[in-house]
C-alpha positions as CSV (number, residue, x, y, z in Angstrom):
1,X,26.4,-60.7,41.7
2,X,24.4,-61.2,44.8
3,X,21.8,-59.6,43.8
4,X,21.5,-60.5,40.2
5,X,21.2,-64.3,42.1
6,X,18.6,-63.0,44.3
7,X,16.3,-62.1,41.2
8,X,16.9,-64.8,39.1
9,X,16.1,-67.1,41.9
10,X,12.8,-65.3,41.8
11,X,12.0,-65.5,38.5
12,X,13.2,-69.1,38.5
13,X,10.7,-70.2,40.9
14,X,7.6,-68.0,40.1
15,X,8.0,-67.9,35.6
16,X,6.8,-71.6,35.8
17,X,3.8,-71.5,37.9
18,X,3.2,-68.2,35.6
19,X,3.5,-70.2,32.7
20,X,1.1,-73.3,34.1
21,X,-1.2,-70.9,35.5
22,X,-1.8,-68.7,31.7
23,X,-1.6,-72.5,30.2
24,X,-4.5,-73.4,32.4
25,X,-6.7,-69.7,31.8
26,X,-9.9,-70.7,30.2
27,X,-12.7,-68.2,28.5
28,X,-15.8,-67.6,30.3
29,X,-19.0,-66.8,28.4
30,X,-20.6,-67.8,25.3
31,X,-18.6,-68.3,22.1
32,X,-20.4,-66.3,19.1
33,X,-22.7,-68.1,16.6
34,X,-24.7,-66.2,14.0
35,X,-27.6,-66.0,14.4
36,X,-30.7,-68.2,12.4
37,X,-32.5,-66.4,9.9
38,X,-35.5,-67.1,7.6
39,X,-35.4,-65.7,4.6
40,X,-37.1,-66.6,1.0
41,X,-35.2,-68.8,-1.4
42,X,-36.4,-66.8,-4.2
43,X,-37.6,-63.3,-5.0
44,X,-41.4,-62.9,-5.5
45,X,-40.9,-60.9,-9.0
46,X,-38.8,-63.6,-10.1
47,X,-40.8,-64.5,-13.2
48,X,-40.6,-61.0,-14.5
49,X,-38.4,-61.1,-17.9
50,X,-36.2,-58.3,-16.6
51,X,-34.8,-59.7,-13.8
52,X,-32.1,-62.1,-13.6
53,X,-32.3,-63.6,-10.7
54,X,-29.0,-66.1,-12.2
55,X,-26.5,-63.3,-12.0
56,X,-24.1,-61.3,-9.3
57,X,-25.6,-58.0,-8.6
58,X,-22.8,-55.3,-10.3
59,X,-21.3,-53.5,-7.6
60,X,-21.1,-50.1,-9.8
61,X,-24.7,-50.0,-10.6
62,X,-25.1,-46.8,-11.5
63,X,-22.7,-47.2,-14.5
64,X,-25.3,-49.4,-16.5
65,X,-27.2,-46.3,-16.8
66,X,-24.7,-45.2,-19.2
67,X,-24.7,-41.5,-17.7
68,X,-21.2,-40.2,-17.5
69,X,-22.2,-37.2,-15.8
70,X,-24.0,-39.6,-12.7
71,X,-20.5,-41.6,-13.1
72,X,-18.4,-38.5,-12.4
73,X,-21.0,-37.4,-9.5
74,X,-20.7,-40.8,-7.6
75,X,-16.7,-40.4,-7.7
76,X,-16.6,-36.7,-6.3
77,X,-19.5,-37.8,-3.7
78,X,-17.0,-40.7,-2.6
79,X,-13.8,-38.4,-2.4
80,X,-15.6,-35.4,-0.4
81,X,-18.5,-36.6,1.2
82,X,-18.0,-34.9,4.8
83,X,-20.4,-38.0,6.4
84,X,-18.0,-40.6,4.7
85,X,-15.2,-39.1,5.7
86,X,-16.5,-38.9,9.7
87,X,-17.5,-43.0,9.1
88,X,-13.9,-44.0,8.2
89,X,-12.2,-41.4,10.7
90,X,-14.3,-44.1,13.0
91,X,-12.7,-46.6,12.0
92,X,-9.6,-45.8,12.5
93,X,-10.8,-45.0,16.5
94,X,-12.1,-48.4,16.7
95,X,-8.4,-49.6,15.2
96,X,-6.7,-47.3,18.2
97,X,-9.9,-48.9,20.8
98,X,-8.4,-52.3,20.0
99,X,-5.0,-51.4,20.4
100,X,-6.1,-50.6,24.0
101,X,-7.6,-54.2,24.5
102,X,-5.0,-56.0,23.3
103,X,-2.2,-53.9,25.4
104,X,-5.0,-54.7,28.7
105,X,-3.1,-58.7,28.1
106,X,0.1,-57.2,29.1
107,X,1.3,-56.6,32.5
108,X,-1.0,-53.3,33.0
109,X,1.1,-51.0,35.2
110,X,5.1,-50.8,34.1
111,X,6.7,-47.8,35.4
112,X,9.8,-46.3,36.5
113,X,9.8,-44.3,40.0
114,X,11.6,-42.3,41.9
115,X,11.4,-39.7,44.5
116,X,13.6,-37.9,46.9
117,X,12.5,-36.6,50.1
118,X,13.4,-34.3,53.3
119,X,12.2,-35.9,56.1
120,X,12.1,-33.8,59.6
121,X,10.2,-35.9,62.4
122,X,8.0,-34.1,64.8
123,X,8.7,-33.8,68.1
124,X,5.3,-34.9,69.9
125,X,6.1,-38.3,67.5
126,X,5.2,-41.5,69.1
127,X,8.8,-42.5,68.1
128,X,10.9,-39.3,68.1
129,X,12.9,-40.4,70.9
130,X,14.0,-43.5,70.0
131,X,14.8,-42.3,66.2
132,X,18.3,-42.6,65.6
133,X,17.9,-39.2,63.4
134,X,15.3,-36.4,63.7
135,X,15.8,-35.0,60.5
136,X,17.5,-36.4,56.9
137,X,17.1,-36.9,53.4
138,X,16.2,-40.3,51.6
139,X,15.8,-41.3,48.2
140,X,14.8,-44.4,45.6
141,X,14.6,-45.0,42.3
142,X,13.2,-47.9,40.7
143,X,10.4,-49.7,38.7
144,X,6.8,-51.3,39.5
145,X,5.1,-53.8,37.9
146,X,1.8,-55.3,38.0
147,X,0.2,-58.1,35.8
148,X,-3.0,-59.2,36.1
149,X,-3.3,-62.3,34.8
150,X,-6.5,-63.3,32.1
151,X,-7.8,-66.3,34.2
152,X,-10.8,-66.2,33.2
153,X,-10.7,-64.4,29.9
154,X,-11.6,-60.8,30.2
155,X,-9.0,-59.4,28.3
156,X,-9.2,-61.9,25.7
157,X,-13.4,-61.7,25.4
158,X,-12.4,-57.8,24.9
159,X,-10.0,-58.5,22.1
160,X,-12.8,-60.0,20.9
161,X,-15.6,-57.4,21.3
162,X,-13.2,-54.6,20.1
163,X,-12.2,-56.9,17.1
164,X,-15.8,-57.3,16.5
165,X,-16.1,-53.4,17.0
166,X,-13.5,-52.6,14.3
167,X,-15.6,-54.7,11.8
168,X,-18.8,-53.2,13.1
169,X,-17.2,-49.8,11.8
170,X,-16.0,-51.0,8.6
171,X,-19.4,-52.3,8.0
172,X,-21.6,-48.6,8.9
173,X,-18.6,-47.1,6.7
174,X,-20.0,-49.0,3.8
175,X,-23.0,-49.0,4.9
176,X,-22.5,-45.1,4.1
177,X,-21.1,-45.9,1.2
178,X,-24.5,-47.5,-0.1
179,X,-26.3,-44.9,1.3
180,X,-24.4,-42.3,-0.4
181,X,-24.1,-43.7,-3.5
182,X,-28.5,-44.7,-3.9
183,X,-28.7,-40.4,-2.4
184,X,-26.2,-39.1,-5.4
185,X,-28.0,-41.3,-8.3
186,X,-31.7,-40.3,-6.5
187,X,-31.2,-36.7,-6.2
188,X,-29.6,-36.9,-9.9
189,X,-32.6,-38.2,-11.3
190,X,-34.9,-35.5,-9.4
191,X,-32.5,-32.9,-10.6
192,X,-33.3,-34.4,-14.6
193,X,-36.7,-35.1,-14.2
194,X,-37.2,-31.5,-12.4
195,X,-36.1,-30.3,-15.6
196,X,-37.2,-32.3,-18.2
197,X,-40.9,-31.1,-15.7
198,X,-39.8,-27.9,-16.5
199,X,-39.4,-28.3,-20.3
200,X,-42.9,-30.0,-20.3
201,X,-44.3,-26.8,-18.6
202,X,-42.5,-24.4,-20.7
203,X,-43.7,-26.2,-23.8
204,X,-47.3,-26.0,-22.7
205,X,-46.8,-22.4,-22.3
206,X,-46.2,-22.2,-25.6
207,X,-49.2,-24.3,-26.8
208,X,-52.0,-22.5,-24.8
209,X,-50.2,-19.0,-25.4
210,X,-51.1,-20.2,-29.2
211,X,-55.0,-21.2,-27.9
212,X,-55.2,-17.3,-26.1
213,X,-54.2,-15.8,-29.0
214,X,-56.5,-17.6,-31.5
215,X,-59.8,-16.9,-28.5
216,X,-58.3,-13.5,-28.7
217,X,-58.4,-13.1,-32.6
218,X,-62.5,-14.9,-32.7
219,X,-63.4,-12.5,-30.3
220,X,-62.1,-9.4,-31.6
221,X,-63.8,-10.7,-34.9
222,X,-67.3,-10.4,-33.0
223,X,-66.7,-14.7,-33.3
224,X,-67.0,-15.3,-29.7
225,X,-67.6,-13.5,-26.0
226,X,-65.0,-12.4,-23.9
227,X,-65.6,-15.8,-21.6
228,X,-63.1,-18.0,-24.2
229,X,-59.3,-15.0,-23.9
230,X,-60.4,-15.2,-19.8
231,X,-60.3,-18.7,-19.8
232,X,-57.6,-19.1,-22.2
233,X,-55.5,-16.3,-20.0
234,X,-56.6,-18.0,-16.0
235,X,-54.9,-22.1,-17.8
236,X,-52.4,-20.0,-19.2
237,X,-51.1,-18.2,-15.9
238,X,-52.3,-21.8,-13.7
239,X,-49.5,-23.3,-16.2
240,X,-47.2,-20.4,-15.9
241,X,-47.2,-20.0,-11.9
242,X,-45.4,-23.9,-11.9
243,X,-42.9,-22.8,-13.3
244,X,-41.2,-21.3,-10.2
245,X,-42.7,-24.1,-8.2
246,X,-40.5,-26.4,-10.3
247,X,-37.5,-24.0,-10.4
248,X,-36.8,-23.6,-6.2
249,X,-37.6,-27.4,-6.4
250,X,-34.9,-27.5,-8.5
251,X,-32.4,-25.4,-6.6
252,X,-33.2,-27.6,-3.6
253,X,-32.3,-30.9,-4.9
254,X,-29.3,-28.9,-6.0
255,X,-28.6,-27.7,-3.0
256,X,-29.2,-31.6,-1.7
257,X,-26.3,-32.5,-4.2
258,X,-23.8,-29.9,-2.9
259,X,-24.0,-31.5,0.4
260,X,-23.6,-35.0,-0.7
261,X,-20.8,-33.9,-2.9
262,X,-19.3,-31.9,-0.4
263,X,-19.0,-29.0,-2.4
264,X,-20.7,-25.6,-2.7
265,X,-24.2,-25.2,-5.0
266,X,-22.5,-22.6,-7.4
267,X,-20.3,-25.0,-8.7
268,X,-22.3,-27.8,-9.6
269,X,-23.3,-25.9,-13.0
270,X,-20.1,-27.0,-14.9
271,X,-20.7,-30.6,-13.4
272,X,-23.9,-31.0,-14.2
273,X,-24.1,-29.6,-17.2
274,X,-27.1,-30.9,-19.6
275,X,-28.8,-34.1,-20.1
276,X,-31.7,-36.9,-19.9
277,X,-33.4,-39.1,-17.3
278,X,-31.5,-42.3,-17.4
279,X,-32.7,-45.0,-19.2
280,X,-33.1,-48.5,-17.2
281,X,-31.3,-51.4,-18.3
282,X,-32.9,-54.0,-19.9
283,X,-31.9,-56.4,-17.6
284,X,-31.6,-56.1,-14.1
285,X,-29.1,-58.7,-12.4
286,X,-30.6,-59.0,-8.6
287,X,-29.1,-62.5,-7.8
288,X,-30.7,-64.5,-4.9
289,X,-32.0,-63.3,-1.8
290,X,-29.6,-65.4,0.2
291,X,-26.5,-63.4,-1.2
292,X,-28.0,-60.4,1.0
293,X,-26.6,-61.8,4.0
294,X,-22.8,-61.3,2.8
295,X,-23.7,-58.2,0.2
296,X,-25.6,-55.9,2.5
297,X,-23.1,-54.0,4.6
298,X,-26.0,-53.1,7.4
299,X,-26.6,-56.9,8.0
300,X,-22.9,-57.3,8.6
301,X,-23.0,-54.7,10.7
302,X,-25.6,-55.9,12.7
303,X,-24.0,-59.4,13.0
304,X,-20.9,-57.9,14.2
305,X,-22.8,-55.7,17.1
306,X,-23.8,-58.8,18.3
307,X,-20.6,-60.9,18.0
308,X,-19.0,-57.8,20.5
309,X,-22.5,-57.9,22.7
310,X,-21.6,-61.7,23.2
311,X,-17.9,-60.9,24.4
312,X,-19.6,-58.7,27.1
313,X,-21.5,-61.5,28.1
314,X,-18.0,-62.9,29.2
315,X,-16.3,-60.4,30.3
316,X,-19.4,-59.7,32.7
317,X,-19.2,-63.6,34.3
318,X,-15.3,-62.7,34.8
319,X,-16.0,-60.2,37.1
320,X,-17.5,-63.1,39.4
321,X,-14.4,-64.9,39.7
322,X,-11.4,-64.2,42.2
323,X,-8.9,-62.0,40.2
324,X,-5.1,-63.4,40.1
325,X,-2.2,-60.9,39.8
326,X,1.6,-60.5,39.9
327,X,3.2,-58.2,41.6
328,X,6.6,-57.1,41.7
329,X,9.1,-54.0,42.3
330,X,12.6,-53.5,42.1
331,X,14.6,-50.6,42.5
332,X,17.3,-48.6,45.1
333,X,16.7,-47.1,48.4
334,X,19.4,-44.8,50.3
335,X,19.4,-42.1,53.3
336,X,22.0,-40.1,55.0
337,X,21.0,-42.0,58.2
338,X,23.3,-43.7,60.0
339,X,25.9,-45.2,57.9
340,X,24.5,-44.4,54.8
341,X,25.1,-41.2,52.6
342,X,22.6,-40.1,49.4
343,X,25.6,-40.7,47.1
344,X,25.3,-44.4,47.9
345,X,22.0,-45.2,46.3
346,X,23.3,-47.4,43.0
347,X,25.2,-49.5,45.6
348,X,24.6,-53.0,46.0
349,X,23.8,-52.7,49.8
350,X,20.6,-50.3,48.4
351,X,19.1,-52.7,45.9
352,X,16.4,-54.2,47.7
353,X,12.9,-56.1,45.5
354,X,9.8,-57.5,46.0
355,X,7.8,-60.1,43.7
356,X,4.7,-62.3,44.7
357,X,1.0,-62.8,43.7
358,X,-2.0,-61.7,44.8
359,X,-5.5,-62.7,44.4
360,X,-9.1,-60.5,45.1
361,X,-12.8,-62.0,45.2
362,X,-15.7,-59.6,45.5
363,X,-17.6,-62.1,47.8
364,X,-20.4,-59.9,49.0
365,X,-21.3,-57.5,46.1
366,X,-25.5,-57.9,46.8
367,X,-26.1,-59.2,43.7
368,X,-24.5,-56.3,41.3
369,X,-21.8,-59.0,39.5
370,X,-24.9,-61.2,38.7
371,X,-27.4,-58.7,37.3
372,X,-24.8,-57.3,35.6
373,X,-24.2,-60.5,33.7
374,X,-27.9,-61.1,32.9
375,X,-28.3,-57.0,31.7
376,X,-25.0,-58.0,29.3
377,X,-27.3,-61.1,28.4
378,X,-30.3,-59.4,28.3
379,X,-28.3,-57.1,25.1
380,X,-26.9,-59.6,23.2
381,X,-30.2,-61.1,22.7
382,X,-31.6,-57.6,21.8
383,X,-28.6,-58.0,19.4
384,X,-29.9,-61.0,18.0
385,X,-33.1,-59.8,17.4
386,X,-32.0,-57.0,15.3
387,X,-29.9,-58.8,13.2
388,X,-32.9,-60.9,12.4
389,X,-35.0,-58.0,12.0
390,X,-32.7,-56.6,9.6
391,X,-32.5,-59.5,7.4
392,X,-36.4,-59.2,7.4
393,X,-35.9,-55.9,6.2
394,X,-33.5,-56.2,4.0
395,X,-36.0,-58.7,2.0
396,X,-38.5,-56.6,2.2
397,X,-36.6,-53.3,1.2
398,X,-35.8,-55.9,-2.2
399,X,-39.1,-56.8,-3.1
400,X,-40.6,-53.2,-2.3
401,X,-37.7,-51.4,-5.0
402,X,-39.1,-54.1,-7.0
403,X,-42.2,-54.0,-7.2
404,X,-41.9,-50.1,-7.6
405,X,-39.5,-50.7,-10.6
406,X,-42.1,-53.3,-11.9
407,X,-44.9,-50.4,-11.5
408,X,-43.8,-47.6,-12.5
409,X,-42.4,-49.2,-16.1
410,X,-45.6,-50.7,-16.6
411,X,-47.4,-47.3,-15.9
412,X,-44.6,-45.2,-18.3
413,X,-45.8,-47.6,-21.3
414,X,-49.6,-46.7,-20.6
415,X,-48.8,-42.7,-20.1
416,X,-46.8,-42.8,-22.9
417,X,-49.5,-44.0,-25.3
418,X,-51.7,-41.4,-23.4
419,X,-49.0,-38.3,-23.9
420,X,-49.7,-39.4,-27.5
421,X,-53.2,-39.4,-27.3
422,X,-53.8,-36.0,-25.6
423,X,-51.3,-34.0,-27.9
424,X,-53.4,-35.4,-30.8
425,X,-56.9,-34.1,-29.5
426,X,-55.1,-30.8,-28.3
427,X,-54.2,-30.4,-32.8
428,X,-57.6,-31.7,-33.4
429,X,-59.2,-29.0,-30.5
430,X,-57.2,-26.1,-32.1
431,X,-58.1,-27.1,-36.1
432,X,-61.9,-27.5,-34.7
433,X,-62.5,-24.3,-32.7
434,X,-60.7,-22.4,-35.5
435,X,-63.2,-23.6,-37.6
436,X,-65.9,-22.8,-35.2
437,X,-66.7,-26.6,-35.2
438,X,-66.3,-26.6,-31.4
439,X,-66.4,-24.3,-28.2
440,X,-63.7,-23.4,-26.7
441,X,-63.8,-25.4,-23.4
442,X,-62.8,-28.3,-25.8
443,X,-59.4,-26.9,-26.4
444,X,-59.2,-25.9,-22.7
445,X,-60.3,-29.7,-21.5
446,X,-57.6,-31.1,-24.1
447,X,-54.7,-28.1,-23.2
448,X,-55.3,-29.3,-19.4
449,X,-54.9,-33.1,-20.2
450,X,-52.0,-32.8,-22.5
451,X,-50.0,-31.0,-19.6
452,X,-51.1,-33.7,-16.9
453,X,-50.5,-36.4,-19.0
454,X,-47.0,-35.0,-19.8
455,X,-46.1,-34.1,-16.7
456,X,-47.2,-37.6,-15.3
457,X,-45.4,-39.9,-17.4
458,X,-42.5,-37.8,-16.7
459,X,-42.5,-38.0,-13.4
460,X,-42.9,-41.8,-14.5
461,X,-39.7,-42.3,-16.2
462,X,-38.3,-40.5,-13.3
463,X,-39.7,-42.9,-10.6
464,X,-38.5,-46.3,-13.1
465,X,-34.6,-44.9,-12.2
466,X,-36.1,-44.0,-8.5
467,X,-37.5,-47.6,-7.6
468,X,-34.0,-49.2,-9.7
469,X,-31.7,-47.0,-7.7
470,X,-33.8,-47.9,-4.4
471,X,-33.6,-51.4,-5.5
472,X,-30.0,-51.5,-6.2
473,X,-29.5,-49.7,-2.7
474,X,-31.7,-52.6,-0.9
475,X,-29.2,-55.1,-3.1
476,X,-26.3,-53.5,-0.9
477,X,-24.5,-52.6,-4.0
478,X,-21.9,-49.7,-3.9
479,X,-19.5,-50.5,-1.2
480,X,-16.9,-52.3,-3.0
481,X,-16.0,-48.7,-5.0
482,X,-13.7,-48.3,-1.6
483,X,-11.8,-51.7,-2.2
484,X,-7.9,-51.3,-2.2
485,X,-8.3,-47.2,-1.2
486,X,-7.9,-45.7,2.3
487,X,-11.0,-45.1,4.7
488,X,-9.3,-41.6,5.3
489,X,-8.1,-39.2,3.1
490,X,-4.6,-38.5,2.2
491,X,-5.0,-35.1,3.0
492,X,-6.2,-35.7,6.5
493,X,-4.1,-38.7,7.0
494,X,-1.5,-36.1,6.9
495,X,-2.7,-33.8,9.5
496,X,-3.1,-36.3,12.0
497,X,0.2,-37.5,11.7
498,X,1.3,-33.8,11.9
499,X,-1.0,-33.7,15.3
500,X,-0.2,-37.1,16.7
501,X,2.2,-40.2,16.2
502,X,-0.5,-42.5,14.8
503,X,2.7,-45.2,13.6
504,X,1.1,-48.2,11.6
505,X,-2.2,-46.8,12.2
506,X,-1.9,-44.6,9.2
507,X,-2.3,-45.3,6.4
508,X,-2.7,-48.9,8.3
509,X,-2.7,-52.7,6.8
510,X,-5.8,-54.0,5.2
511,X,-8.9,-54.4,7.9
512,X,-10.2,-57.9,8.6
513,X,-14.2,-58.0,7.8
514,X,-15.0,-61.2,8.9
515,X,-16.2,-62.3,12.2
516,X,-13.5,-61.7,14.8
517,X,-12.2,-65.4,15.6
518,X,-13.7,-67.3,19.0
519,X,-11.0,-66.5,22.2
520,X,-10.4,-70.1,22.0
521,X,-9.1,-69.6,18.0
522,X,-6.8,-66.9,19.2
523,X,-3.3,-66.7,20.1
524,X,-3.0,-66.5,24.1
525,X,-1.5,-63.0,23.6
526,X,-1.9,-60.9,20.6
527,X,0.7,-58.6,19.0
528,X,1.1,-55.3,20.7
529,X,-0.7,-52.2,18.3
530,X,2.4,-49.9,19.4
């Protein structure tokens, strides 16, 4: 009972000035503001009848192409993407990362001790002959504390900056999620217009194989000299030799695919199957340029990197400050000295405690404590630039898909028309040099103009999806296909918990992916992460 008074009487007079001391703590540093930006109010393709610059941007872009196949392809990328999978296994180390900060509020060392020891004093000791016993056992058991307490708001400032890091990871995870999606639908589009290329080439195989023959037949019939077949045969074989120039083209955007589907080349076949170029919508919903700043995921990200870079400004000045701590132990401590014997150390005579504070000030540190606080200073505005810089880019990243998209349709009307043109003169070559109304170089001109026209508007249908899907990507849509799923896969989730206890962790509560709130918006002491 004695010693249970003893303790209480501790706690009785040190838990209040504890309590006014926490109640008193303030935060050191700047409180996190985002950043100004400038950026336009309006697109500059704005008047162009395609865009509507009046509606949301749709998150699942790539379904208004209408291409099941590119629908199925986004969905397999999103499940097995290896890259995706390494962005959301980060997240769930910045989720452990802030578990640490917020345990760093709690008293930091809590442990249970004990030892037992054979002491046998030397001889030549200062003491030996005064020592009651020269040799004896002794033996404690008992527990430490210490608690440094957040005076000045380091811990909290890095509640703060890991809060801020757990968004800035949820943010690069969609910002992979953008990127991934805009790679699938590109390479897809490469992978039909390398083969619709292809088609283009084998068909003009077949039209000048038709011209040779026909030189070959006039010159057999005394007609013409052997100049028209040798020019006929050298287009012919020119036309022939890109065909495996388009096909390990081909096989490397397929091999592109595999990776971003996370699968191996040989089984993209079934997957893929046949089909078309995507047609463009004919209206293309881009809203305003202001809703980049809460659609793009890399401008979050960027905010957020800053918002932690301005808790390290804090948590720097802290370090200038004397530090304040409790510390306290309690515990038994026996012998076989003197009256004692080892089998007393639970009685009350071998309780024994100590609890008090204690303060430290790095007074002479040369200057270290204060550069370090203007190098932490000197970052956060680098921060700040960047996420201006980004914003910048974002716009730009807009009006450039744009003005691509804007291009390349334009040009796909024209070469159309002109496909049209130069298969007309390539009929009206062939009916006039078998009727010896014409040379030959006629039909060769008009042969090599059909297949550069053909190929060109091709490749200009292709580039129409390119610059949309680039567009779209610069929009920041994609990200929201992972709303309501898991950042890691079931599978893996699995494993880990196999490997490790990972408790709430896994699969985990929804993840905040706002701002972290200011130190002084936060409780004094946040929930432990067990």
């Amino acid at each position: 009972m004695a010693m249970n008074r003893l303790v209480y009487g501790a706690l009785r007079t040190t838990l209040p000035a504890l309590l006014f001391s926490l109640s008193a703590c303030t935060t050191l540093g700047p409180d996190f503001e985002t950043p100004e930006t400038d950026i336009e109010t309006q697109w500059l393709e704005r008047d162009n009848q395609t865009l509507q610059t009046d509606e949301a941007v749709n998150s699942e872009w790539w379904k208004l192409f209408n291409d099941p196949v590119l629908d199925a392809l986004v969905q397999q990328a999103y499940q097995q993407n290896l890259s995706l999978q390494i962005a959301g296994l980060r997240i769930l180390e910045a989720r452990a990362q802030l578990g640490i900060a917020i345990g760093n509020q709690y008293p930091q060392l809590q442990e249970a001790a004990g030892s037992l020891s054979r002491v046998d004093l030397s001889e030549n000791a200062p003491n030996y002959s005064t020592a009651a016993n020269e040799d004896y056992w002794t033996a404690n058991a008992g527990f430490n504390a210490s608690w440094e307490l957040d005076f000045w708001g380091q811990f909290r400032r890095g509640v703060e900056s890991a809060s801020a890091n757990l968004g800035t990871q949820i943010a690069s995870y969609d910002n992979a999620l953008v990127l991934l999606t805009a790679d699938v639908a590109s390479v897809y589009i490469q992978i039909r217009t390398l083969e619709e290329q292809l088609t283009v080439a084998r068909s003009n195989i077949e039209t000048q194989e038709k011209g040779y023959q026909l030189a070959e037949i006039k010159f057999r019939a005394g007609d013409t000299s052997g100049l028209d077949p040798a020019q006929a045969l050298t287009q012919l074989r020119n036309t022939q030799a890109q065909v495996p120039t388009l096909q390990g083209q081909l096989r490397q955007a397929l091999h592109a695919l595999s990776i971003l589907l996370g699968m191996p080349p040989r089984d993209l076949g079934a997957l893929l199957g046949e089909g078309n170029i995507p047609n463009a919508p004919k209206e293309i919903a881009i809203g305003a340029p202001a809703e980049l700043l809460r659609r793009r995921p890399d401008i979050r990200q960027a905010e957020l990197q800053a918002a932690a870079q301005n808790a390290q400004v804090g948590i720097a000045e802290t370090a200038l400050y004397p530090r304040f701590s409790l510390l306290g132990s309690i515990g038994y401590t026996t012998s076989d000295t003197n009256q004692s014997d080892m089998s007393d150390i639970f009685k009350t005579d071998s309780f024994g405690y100590s609890f008090g504070p204690s303060f430290s000030w790095p007074i002479l540190n040369y200057g270290r404590l204060r550069n370090n606080v203007r190098t932490q200073d000197a970052r956060l505005e680098e921060s700040i630039i960047n996420y201006q810089n980004t914003v910048l880019e974002a716009a730009r990243e807009v009006e450039d898909g744009l003005a691509g998209f804007i291009g390349a349709k334009s040009a796909a009307g024209y070469l159309g028309d002109s496909v049209k043109s130069a298969q007309h003169a390539v009929d009206l070559s062939m009916i006039q040099y078998r009727e010896g109304a014409t040379d030959f170089q006629r039909v060769l001109d008009s042969q090599q103009s059909l297949l550069a026209q053909q190929d060109q508007y091709t490749a200009a249908k292709g580039n129409i999806v390119l610059n949309l899907v680039s567009t779209y990507k610069a929009l920041g849509g994609g990200w929201q296909i992972r709303e309501g799923k898991e950042y890691v896969l079931e599978a893996r989730q699995q494993k880990m918990r196999e490997r490790t206890d990972w408790s709430g962790l896994l699969p985990g509560e929804p993840l905040p992916e706002d701002l972290p709130a200011a130190p002084g918006k936060q409780p004094l002491f946040n929930k432990p992460d067990w």
